[in-house]
C-alpha positions in Angstrom: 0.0 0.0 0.0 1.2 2.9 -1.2 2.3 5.7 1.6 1.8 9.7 1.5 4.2 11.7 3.2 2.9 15.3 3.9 5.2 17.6 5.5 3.6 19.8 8.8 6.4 21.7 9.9 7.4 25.8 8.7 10.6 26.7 6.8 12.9 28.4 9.7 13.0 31.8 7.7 14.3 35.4 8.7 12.8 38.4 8.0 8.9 37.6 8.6 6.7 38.1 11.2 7.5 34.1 13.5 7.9 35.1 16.8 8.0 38.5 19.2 10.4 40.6 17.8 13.1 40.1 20.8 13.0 36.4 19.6 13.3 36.9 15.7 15.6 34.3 13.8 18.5 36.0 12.0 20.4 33.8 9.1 23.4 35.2 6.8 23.3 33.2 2.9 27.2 33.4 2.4 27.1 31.5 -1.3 29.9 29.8 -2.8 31.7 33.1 -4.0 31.2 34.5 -0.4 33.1 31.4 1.2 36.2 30.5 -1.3 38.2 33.1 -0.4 38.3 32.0 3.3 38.6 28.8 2.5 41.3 29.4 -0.1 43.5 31.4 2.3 42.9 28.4 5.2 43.6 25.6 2.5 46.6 27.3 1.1 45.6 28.1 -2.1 44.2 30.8 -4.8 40.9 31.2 -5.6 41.5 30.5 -9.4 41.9 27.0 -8.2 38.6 26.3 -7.2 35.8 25.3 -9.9 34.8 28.9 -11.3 36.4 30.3 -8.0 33.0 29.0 -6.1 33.6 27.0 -2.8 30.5 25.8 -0.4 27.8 27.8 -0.2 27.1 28.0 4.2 24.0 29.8 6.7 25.3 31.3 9.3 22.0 31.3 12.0 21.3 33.3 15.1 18.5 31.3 16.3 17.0 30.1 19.7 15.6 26.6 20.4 12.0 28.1 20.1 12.3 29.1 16.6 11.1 27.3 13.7 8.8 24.5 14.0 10.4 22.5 17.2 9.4 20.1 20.2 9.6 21.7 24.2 10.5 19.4 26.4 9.2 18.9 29.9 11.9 21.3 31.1 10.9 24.1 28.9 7.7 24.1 31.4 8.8 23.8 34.8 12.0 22.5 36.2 10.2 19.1 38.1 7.4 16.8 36.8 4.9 14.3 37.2 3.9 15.6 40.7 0.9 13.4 39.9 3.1 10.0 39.6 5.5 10.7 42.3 5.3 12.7 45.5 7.4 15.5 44.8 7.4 14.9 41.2 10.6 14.3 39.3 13.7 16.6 37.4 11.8 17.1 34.5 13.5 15.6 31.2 15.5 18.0 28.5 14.8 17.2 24.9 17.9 14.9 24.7 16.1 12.3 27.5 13.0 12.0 25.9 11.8 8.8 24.4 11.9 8.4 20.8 9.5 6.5 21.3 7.1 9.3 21.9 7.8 10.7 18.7 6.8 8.6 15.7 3.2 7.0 17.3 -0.2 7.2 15.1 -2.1 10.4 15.7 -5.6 12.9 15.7 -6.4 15.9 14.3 -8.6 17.9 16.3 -9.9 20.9 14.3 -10.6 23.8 16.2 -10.3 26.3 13.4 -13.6 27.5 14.3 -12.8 28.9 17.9 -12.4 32.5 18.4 -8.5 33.6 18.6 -7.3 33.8 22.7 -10.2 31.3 23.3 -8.7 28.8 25.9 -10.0 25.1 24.8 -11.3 23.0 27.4 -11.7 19.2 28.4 -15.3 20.1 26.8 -13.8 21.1 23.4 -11.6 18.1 23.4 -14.2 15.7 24.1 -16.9 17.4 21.5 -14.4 16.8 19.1 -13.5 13.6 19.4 -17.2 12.6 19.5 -17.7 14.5 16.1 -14.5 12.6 14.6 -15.7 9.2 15.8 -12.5 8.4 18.3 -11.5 7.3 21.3 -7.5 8.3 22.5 -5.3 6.1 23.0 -2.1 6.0 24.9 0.9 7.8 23.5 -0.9 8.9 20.1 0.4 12.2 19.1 -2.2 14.9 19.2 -2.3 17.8 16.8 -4.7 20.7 17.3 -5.8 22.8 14.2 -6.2 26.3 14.6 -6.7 29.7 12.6 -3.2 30.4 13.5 -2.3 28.0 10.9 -3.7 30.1 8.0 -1.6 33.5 8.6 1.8 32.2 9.5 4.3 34.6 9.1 1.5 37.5 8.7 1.5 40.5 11.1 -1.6 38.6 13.1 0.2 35.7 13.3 1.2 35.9 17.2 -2.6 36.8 18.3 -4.2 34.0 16.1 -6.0 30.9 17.0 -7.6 29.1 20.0 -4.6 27.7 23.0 -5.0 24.7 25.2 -6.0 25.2 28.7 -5.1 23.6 31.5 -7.4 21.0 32.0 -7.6 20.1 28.5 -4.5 19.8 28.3 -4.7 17.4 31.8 -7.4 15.5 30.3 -4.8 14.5 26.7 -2.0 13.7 29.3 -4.5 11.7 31.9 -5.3 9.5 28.6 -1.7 8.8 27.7 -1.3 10.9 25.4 2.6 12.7 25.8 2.9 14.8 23.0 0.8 17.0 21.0 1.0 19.9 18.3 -0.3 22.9 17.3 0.3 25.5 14.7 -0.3 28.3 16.8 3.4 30.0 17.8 2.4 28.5 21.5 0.5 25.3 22.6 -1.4 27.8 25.2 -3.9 30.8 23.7 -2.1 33.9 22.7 -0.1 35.7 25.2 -2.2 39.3 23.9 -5.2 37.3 25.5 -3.5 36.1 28.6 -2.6 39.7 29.4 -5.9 40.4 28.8 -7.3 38.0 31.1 -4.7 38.6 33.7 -5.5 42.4 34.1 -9.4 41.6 34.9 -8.9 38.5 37.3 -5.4 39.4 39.0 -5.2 35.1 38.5 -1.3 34.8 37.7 -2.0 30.9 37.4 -3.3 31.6 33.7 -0.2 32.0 32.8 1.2 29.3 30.5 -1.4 27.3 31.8 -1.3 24.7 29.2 2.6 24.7 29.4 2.7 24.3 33.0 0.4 21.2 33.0 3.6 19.5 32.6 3.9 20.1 35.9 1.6 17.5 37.1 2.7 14.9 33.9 5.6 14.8 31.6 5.0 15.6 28.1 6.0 17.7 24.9 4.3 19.5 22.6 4.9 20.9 19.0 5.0 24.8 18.5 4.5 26.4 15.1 3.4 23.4 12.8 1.7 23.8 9.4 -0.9 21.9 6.4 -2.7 20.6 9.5 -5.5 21.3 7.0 -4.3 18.3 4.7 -4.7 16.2 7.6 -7.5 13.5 8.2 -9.3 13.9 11.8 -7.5 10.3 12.0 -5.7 7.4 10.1 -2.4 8.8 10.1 1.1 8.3 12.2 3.4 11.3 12.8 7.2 11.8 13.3 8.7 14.5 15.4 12.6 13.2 16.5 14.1 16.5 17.9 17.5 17.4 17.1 19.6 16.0 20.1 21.0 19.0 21.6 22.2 18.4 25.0 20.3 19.6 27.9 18.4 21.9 26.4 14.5 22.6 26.1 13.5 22.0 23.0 15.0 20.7 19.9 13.7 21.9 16.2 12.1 19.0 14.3 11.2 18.7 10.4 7.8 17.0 11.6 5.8 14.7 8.9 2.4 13.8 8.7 2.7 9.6 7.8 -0.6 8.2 5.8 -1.2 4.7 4.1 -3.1 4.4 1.0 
């Protein structure tokens, strides 16, 4: 049976509106012309010598490990988890100790295109959804949540756009087994312009990253800034997500496909 590969992750690309400003990606192009001279004067020799005096073309990136399409690790949220499986909880893990096995598993689309941006989803959501899609979770399958924010990537209203995952929703994917989801949102919890919002009429700091800091209670990732979750099936797919191992730190960028059969 033939498979379709569909790939759900961004280009990591300077110069458009990804991320807060303080937290933009910078990359330099040097092409081949840019790089033989360095690499003529390190090898010894002129630059006549190389193939129509080109060399290796080379990015030099300013980047963090937030930028681009990536996976957070538990440490990205808090610095101790699964307070719910162990009094006291745990250290929580850094992107180079988490499972691989938690990243390739089959997966659900939830769509929630349809909730306001800065709406905070709820256990409710999550459950009306999977009613309308006809499924039941299962441990470890990878959960991807479809939001408007996936339609103005890169646009000026990209950062305020689509629905984020609350709290208890996000409780209620982790209680089932579930340990890492997506979103295509720039954050896995509702846009920080609404947070503020809903912080300066309630005074509640604990809204806050509430999503994030579910990993508080149990471990898991989640997938920031993914993309074509519109190409997706609600189900009947698999999905890979290995992080690039960089040691001990909280997230890892990932080119993250979308796996379907027939």
């Amino acid at each position: 049976m033939a498979r379709r590969l569909i790939d759900i992750s961004v280009p990591l690309q300077a110069g458009i509106a990804s991320d807060p400003p303080y937290m933009l990606p910078q990359i330099a192009y040097d092409d081949h012309h840019v790089t033989a001279p360095r690499m003529a004067e390190y090898m010894g020799v002129r630059v006549d010598q190389f193939p129509d005096g080109e060399f290796a073309a080379v990015e030099r990136c300013e980047i963090s490990t937030h930028n681009g399409t990536h996976l957070d690790a538990p440490y990205h949220y808090f610095s101790t988890m699964n307070h719910a499986l162990k009094p006291g909880g745990e250290p929580s893990w850094r992107i180079d100790e988490v499972p691989l096995e938690w990243c390739f598993q089959p997966a659900v689309k939830l769509d929630f295109r349809h909730l306001p941006d800065g709406y905070v989803a709820t256990p409710g959501d999550v459950e009306a959804e999977l009613k309308r899609i006809g499924h039941t979770l299962r441990p470890l399958e990878i959960v991807v949540v479809n939001t408007r924010a996936g339609s103005c990537y890169g646009e000026a209203d990209f950062l305020d756009a689509g629905c984020g995952m609350g709290r208890e929703a996000t409780l209620y994917l982790t209680g089932r087994g579930v340990r890492v989801t997506g979103t295509d949102g720039w954050s896995w919890d509702a846009p920080f312009s609404a947070t503020a919002r809903r912080f300066a009429e309630t005074g509640d700091a604990s809204l806050i990253w509430e999503g994030h800091k579910a990993g508080r209670v149990r471990g898991y990732c989640h997938l920031e800034k993914l993309a074509n979750l519109d190409k997706l099936p609600p189900h009947g797919f698999s999905v890979a997500c290995f992080p690039v191992k960089i040691a001990r730190a909280s997230a890892g960028w990932t080119r993250v496909v979308a796996i379907l059969d027939g």
